[in-house]
ROMAR-779327 format. One record per residue (C-alpha): residue number from 1; residue in one letter; x, y, z. Coordinates in steps of 0.5 Angstrom, whole numbers. Example, Ala and Ser with C-alpha at 12.3 -4.5 7.8 and 13.67 -1.06 7.14 Angstrom:
<nodes>
<node n="1" res="A" X="25" Y="-9" Z="16"/>
<node n="2" res="S" X="27" Y="-2" Z="14"/>
</nodes>
This chain:
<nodes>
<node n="1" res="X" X="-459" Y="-88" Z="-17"/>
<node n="2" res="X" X="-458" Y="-81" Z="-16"/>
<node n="3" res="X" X="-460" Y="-76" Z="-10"/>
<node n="4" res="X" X="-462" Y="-69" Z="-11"/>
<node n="5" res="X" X="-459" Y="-64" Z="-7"/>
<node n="6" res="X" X="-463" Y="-57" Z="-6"/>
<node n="7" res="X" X="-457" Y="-52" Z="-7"/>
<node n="8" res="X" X="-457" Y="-48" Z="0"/>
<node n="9" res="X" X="-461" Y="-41" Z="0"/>
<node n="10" res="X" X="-458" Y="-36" Z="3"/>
<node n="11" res="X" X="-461" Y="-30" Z="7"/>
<node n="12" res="X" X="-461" Y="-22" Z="4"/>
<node n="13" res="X" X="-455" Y="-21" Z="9"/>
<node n="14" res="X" X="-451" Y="-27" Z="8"/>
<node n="15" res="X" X="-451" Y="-25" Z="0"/>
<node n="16" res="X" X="-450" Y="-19" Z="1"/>
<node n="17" res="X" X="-444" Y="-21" Z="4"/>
<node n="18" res="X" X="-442" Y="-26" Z="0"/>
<node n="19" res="X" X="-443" Y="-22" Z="-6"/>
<node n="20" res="X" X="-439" Y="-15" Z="-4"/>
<node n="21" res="X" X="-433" Y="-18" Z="0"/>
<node n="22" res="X" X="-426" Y="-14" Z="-2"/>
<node n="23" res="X" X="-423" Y="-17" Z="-8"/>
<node n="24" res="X" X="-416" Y="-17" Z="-11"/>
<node n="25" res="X" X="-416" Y="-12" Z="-16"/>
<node n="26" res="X" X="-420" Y="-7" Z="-11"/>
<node n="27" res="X" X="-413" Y="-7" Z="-7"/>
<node n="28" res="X" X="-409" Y="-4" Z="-13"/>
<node n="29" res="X" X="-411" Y="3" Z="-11"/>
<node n="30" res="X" X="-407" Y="3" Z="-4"/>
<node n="31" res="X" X="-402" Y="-1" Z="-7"/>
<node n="32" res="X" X="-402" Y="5" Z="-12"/>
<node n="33" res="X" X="-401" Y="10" Z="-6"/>
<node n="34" res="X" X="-397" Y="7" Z="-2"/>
<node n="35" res="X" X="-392" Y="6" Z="-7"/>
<node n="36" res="X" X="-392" Y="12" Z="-9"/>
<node n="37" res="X" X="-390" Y="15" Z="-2"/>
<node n="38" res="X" X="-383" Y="11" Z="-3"/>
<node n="39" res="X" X="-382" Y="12" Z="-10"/>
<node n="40" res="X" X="-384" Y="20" Z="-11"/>
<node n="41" res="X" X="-382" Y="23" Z="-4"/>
<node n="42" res="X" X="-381" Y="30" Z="-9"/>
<node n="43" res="X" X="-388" Y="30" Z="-10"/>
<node n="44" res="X" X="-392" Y="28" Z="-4"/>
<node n="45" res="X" X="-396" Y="35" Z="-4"/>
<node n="46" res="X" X="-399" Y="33" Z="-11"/>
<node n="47" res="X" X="-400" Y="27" Z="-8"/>
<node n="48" res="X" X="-404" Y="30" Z="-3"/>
<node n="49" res="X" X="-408" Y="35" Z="-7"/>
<node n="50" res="X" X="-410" Y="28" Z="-12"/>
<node n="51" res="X" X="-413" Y="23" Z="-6"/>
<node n="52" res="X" X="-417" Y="29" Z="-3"/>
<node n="53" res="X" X="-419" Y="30" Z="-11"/>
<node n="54" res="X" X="-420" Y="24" Z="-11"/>
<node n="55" res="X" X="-425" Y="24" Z="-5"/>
<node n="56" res="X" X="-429" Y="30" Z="-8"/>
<node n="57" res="X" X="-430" Y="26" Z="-14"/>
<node n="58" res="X" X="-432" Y="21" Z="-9"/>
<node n="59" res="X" X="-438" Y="24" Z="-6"/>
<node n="60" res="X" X="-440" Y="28" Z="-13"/>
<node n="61" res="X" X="-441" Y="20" Z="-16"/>
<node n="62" res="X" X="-446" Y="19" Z="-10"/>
<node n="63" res="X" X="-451" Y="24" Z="-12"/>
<node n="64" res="X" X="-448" Y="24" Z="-20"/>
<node n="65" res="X" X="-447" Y="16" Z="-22"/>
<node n="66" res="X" X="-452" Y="13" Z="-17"/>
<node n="67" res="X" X="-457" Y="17" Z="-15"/>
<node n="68" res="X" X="-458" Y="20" Z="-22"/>
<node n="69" res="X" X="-458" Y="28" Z="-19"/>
<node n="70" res="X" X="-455" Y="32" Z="-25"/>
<node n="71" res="X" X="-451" Y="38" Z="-21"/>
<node n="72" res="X" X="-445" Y="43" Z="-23"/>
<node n="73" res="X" X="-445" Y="46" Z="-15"/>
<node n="74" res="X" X="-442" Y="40" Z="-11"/>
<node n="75" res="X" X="-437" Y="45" Z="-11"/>
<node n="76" res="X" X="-441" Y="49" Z="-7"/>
<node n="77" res="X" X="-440" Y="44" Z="0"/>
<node n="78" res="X" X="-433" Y="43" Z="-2"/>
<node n="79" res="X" X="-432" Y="50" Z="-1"/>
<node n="80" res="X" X="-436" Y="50" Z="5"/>
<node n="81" res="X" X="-433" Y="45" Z="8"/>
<node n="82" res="X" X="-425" Y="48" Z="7"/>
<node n="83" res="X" X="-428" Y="55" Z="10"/>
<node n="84" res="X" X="-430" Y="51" Z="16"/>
<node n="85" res="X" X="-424" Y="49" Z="17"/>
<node n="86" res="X" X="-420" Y="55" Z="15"/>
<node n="87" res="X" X="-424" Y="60" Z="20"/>
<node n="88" res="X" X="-423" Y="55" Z="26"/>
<node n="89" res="X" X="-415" Y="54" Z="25"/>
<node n="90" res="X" X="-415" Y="61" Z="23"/>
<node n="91" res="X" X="-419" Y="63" Z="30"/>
<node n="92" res="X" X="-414" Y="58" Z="35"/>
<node n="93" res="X" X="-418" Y="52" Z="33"/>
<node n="94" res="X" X="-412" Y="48" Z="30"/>
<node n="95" res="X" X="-413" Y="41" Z="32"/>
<node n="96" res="X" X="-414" Y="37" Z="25"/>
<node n="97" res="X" X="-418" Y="31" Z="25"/>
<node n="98" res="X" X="-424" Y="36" Z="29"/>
<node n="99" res="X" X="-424" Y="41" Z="24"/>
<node n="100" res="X" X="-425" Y="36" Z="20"/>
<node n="101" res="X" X="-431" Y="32" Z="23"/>
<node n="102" res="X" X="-433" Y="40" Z="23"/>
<node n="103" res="X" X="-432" Y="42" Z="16"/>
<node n="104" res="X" X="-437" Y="35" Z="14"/>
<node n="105" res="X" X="-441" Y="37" Z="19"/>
<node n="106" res="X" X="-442" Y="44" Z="16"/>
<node n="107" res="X" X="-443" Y="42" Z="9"/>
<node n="108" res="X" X="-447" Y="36" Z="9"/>
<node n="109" res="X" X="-452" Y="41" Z="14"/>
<node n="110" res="X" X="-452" Y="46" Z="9"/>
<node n="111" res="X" X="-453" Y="40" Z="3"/>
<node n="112" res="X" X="-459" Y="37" Z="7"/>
<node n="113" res="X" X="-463" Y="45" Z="7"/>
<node n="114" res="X" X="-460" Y="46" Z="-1"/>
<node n="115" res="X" X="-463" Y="39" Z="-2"/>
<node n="116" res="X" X="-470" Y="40" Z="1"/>
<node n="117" res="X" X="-471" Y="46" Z="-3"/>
<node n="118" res="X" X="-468" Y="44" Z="-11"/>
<node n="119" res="X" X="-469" Y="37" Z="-11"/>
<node n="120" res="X" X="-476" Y="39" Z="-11"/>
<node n="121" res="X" X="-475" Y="40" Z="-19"/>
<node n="122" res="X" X="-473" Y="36" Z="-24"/>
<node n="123" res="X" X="-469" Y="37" Z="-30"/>
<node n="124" res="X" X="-466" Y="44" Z="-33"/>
<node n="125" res="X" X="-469" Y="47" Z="-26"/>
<node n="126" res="X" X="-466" Y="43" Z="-22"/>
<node n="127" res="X" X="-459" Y="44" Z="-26"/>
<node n="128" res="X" X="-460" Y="52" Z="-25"/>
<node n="129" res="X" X="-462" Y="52" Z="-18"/>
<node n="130" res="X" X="-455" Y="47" Z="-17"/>
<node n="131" res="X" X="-451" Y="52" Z="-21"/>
<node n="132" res="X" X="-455" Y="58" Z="-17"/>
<node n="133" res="X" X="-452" Y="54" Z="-10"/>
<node n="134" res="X" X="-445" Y="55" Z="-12"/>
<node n="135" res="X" X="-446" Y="63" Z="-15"/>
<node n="136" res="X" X="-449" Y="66" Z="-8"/>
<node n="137" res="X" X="-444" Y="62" Z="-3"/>
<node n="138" res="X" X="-438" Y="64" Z="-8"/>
<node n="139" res="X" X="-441" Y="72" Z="-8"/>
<node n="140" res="X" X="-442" Y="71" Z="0"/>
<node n="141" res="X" X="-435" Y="69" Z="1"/>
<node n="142" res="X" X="-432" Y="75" Z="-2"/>
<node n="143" res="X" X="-437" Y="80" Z="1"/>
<node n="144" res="X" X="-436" Y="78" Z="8"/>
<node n="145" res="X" X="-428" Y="79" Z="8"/>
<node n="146" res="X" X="-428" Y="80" Z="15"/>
<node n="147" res="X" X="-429" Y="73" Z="16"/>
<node n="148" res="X" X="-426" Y="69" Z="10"/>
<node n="149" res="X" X="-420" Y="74" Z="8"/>
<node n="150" res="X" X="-425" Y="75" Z="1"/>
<node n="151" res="X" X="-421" Y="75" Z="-6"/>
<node n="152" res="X" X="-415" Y="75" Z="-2"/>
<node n="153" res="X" X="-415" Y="69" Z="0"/>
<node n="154" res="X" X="-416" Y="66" Z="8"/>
<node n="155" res="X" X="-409" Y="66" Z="10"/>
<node n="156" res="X" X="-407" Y="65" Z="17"/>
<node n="157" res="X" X="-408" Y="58" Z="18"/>
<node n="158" res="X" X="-404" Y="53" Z="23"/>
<node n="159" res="X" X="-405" Y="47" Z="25"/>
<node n="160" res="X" X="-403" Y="43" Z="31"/>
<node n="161" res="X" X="-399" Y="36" Z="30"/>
<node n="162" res="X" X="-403" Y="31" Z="28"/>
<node n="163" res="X" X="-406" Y="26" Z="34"/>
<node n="164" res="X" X="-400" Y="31" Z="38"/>
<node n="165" res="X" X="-395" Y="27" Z="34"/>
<node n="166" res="X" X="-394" Y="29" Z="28"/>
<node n="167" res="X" X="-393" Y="35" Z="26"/>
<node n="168" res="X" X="-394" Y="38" Z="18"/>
<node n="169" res="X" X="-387" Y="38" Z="14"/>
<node n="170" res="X" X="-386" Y="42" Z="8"/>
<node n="171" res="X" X="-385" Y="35" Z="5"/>
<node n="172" res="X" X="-392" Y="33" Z="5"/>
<node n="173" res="X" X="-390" Y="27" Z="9"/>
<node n="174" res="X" X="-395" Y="27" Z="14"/>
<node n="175" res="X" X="-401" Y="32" Z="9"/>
<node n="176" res="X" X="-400" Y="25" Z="5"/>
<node n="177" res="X" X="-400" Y="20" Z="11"/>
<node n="178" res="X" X="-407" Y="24" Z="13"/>
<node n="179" res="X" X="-411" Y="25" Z="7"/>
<node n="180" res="X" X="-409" Y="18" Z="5"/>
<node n="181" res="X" X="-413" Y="15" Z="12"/>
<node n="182" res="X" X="-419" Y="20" Z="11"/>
<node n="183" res="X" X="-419" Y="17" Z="2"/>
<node n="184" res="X" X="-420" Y="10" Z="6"/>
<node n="185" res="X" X="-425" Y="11" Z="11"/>
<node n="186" res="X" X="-429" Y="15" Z="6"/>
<node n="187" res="X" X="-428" Y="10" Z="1"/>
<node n="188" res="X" X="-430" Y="4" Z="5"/>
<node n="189" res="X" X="-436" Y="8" Z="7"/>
<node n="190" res="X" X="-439" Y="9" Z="0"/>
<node n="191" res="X" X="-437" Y="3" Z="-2"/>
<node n="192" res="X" X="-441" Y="-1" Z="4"/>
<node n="193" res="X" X="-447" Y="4" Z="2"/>
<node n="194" res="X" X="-447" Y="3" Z="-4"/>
<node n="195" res="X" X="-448" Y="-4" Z="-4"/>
<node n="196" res="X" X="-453" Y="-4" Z="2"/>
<node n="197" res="X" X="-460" Y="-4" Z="1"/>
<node n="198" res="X" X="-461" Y="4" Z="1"/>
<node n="199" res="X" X="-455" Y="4" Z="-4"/>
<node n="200" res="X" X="-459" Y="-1" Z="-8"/>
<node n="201" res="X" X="-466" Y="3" Z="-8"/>
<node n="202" res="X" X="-462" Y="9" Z="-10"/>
<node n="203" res="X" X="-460" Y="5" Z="-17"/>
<node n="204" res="X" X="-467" Y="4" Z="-17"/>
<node n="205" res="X" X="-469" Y="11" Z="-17"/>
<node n="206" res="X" X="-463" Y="14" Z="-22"/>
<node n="207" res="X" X="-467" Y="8" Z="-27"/>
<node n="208" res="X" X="-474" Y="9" Z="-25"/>
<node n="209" res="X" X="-476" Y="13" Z="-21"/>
<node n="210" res="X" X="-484" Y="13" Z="-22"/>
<node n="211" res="X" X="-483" Y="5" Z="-21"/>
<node n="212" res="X" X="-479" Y="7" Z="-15"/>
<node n="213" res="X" X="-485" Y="11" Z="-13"/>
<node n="214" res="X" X="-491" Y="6" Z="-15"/>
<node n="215" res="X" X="-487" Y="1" Z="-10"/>
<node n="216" res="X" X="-487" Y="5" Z="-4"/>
<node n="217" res="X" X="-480" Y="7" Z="-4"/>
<node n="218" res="X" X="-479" Y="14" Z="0"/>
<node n="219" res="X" X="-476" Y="18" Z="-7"/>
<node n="220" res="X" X="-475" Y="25" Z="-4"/>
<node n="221" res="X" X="-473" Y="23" Z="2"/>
<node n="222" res="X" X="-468" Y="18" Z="0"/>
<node n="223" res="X" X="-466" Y="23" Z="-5"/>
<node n="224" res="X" X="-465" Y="29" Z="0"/>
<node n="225" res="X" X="-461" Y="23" Z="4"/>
<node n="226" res="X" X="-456" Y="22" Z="0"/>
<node n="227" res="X" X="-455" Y="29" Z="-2"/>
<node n="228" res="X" X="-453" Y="31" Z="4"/>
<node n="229" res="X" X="-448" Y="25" Z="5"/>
<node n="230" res="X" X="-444" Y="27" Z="-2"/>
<node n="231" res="X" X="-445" Y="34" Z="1"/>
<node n="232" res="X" X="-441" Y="31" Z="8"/>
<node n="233" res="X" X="-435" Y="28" Z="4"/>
<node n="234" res="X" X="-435" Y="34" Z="-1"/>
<node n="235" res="X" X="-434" Y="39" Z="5"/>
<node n="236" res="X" X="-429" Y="33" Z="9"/>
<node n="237" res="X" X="-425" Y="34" Z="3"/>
<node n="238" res="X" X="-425" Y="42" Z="2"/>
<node n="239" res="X" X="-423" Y="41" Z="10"/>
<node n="240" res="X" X="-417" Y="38" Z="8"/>
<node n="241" res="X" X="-416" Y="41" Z="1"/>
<node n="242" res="X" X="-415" Y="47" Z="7"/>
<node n="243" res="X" X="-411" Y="44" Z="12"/>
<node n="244" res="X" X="-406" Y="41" Z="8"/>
<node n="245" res="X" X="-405" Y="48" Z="4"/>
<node n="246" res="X" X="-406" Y="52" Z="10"/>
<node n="247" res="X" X="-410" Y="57" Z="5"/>
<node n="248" res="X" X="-416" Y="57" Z="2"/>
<node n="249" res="X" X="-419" Y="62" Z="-4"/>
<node n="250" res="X" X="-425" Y="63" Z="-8"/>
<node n="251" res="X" X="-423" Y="58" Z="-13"/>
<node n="252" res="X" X="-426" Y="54" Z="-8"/>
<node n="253" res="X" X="-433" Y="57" Z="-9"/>
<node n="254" res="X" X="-433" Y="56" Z="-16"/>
<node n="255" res="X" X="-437" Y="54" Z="-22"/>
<node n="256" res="X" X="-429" Y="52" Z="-26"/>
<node n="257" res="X" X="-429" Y="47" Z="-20"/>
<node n="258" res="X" X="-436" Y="43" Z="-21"/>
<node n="259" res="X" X="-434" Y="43" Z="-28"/>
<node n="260" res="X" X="-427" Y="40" Z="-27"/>
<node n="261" res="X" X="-429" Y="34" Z="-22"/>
<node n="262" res="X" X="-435" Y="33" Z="-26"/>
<node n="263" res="X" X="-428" Y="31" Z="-32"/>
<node n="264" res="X" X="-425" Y="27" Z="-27"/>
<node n="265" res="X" X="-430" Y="23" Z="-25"/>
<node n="266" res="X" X="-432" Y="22" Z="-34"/>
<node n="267" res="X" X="-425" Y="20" Z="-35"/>
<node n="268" res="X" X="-426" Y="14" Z="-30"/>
<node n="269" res="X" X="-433" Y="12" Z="-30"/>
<node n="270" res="X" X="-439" Y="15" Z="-27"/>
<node n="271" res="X" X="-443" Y="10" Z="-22"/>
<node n="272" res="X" X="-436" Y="6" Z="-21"/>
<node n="273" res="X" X="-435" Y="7" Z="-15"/>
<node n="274" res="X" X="-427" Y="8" Z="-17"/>
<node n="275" res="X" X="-428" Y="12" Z="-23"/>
<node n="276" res="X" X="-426" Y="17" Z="-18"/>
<node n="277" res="X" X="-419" Y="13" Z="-17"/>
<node n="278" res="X" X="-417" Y="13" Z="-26"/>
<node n="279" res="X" X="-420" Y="20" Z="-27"/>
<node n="280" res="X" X="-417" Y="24" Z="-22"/>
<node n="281" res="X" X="-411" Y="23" Z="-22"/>
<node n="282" res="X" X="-411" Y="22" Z="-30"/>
<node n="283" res="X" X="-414" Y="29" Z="-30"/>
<node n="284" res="X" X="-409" Y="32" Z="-25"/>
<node n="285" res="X" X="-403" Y="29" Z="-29"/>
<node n="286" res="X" X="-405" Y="32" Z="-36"/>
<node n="287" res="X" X="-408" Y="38" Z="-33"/>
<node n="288" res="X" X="-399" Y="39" Z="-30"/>
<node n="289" res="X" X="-397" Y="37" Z="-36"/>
<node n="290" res="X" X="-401" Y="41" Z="-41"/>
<node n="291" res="X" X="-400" Y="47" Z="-37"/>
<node n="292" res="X" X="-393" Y="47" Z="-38"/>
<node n="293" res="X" X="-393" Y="44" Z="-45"/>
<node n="294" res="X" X="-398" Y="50" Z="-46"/>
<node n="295" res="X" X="-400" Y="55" Z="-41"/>
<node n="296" res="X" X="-404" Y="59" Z="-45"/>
<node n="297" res="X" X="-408" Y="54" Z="-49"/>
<node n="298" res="X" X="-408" Y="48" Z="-44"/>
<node n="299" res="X" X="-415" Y="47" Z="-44"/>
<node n="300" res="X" X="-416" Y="46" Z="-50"/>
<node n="301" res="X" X="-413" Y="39" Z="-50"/>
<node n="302" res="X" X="-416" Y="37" Z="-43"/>
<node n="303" res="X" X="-423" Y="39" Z="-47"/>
<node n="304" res="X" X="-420" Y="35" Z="-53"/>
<node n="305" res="X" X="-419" Y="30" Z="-49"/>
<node n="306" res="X" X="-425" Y="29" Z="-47"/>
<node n="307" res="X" X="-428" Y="29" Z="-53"/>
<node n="308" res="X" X="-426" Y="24" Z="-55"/>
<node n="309" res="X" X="-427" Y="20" Z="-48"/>
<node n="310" res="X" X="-435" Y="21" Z="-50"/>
<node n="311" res="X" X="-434" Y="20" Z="-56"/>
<node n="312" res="X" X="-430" Y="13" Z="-57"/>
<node n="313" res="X" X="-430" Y="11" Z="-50"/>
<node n="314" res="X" X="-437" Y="11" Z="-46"/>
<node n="315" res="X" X="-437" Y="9" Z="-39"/>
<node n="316" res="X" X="-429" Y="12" Z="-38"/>
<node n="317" res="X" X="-423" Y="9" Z="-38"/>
<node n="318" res="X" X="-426" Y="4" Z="-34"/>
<node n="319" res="X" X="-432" Y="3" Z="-40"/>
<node n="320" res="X" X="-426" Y="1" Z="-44"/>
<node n="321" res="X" X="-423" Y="-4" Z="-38"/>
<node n="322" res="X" X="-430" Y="-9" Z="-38"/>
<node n="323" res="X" X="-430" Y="-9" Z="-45"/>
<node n="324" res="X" X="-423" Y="-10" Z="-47"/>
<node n="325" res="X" X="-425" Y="-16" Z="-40"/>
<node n="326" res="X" X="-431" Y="-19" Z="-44"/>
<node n="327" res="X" X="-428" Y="-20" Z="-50"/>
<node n="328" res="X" X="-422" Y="-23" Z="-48"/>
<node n="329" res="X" X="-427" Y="-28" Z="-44"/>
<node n="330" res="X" X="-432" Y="-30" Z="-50"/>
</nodes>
């Protein structure tokens, strides 16, 4: 005689729970990091400049990979934010992780009234109007040089130690240490919302949104929301962008930016959640060593390169991980 037991049903938050615990595999990017910081002290400042990359990245597949807004401006909260922060050091206001909490503050602001206004379109329109963000806050940077040093670049910027302990070296020890911390506060919180249920409705939408609409969901409302949280990240990021290199010039405020982390995040993988990891690091590598193999040309080859990307390797370098996973399984 055999006894039937019913499997035990679980809550929403018990399986939610369950179902996103931190794996394995999701530890080798610190792992990565923290090896890196013993094995290459000589090259701590380009590590730095990578996880604030990183982070950009991030927050661009927040709004890009999850939520399906198609945008070529996120630079423009990168920007936002690095200005932010810059102007206050650069004013007295040296204390770092304060700074830092202004400059998102500042972006995501500035996110959320761009976001109430462009993401009432769609399509080319709103593609425009992303592109049209960035142009205008660029040309207001340069004109108001007063204020952000214009096409000379915001100098002056000091910065007070780090909790009043540690101090900025010329290694990059303490700028590697911080952007490291602030890489994984940022990337906990999208992790945690991307597998929450407002997370899940944000898939829903990039998918289909008229279903979205017909059940209930508040799509605008929701879209807007995430739109400033991205722009948020994307001006911590600019933050530290400024912090760590005490500098901050237009280029921040630039179309070239947009485009450069929207390569990034295809050579990952978009709406991976650690797309950003493979991709900007793989980028910021070539992007070292073309430049000294080709100065003139090197372009072409990172342009190449994604070519190739789309063409034969759809999903990014992580596409090609789960296929090459699949198969060795079957």
């Amino acid at each position: 005689m055999f006894l039937y037991r019913a499997a035990p049903t679980l809550s929403p938050v018990e399986y939610m729970v369950r179902s996103h615990r931190l794996r394995w595999p999701e530890l080798l990017p610190w792992l990565a990091i923290l090896a890196a910081f013993f094995a290459f002290p000589s090259y701590l400042a380009l590590g730095a400049q990578v996880m604030i990359m990183v982070l950009f990245a991030l927050s661009l597949d927040l709004v890009l990979g999850y939520a399906g807004i198609v945008t070529l401006g996120h630079s423009a909260f990168f920007g936002v934010g690095a200005y932010t922060a810059g102007i206050l050091a650069a004013h007295g206001w040296g204390e770092p992780i304060s700074g830092l909490v202004v400059g998102g503050a500042v972006a995501g602001a500035v996110g959320l009234v761009t976001g109430l206004i462009i993401l009432r379109t769609r399509g080319l329109t709103l593609l425009m109007l992303t592109l049209a963000v960035v142009s205008m806050l660029g040309e207001a940077a340069n004109k108001a040089g007063w204020l952000t040093g214009g096409a000379d670049g915001l100098q002056g910027i000091t910065l007070d130690p780090l909790l009043g302990l540690f101090h900025f070296d010329l290694f990059g020890r303490t700028a590697y240490v911080y952007c490291a911390l602030v890489l994984l506060a940022g990337w906990m919180f999208v992790r945690r919302l991307v597998h929450a249920p407002f997370g899940r409705s944000l898939t829903g939408m990039r998918e289909n949104t008229a279903r979205m609409h017909a059940i209930g969901a508040p799509v605008r409302q929701r879209l807007v929301t995430v739109y400033a949280i991205a722009a948020a990240l994307a001006g911590v990021a600019g933050a530290l962008q400024a912090q760590t290199t005490q500098f901050v010039g237009l280029n921040v405020l630039s179309f070239e930016l947009s485009g450069a982390v929207l390569i990034m995040l295809i050579f990952g993988g978009v709406g991976r959640l650690y797309g950003a990891f493979v991709g900007a690091p793989i980028y910021m590598v070539a992007q070292d060593a073309l430049s000294r193999l080709d100065p003139e040309y090197w372009f072409f080859w990172v342009g190449l390169l994604l070519v190739v990307t789309v063409m034969f390797a759809r999903g990014g370098i992580l596409g090609v991980v789960d296929q090459i996973r699949r198969k060795v399984m079957r």
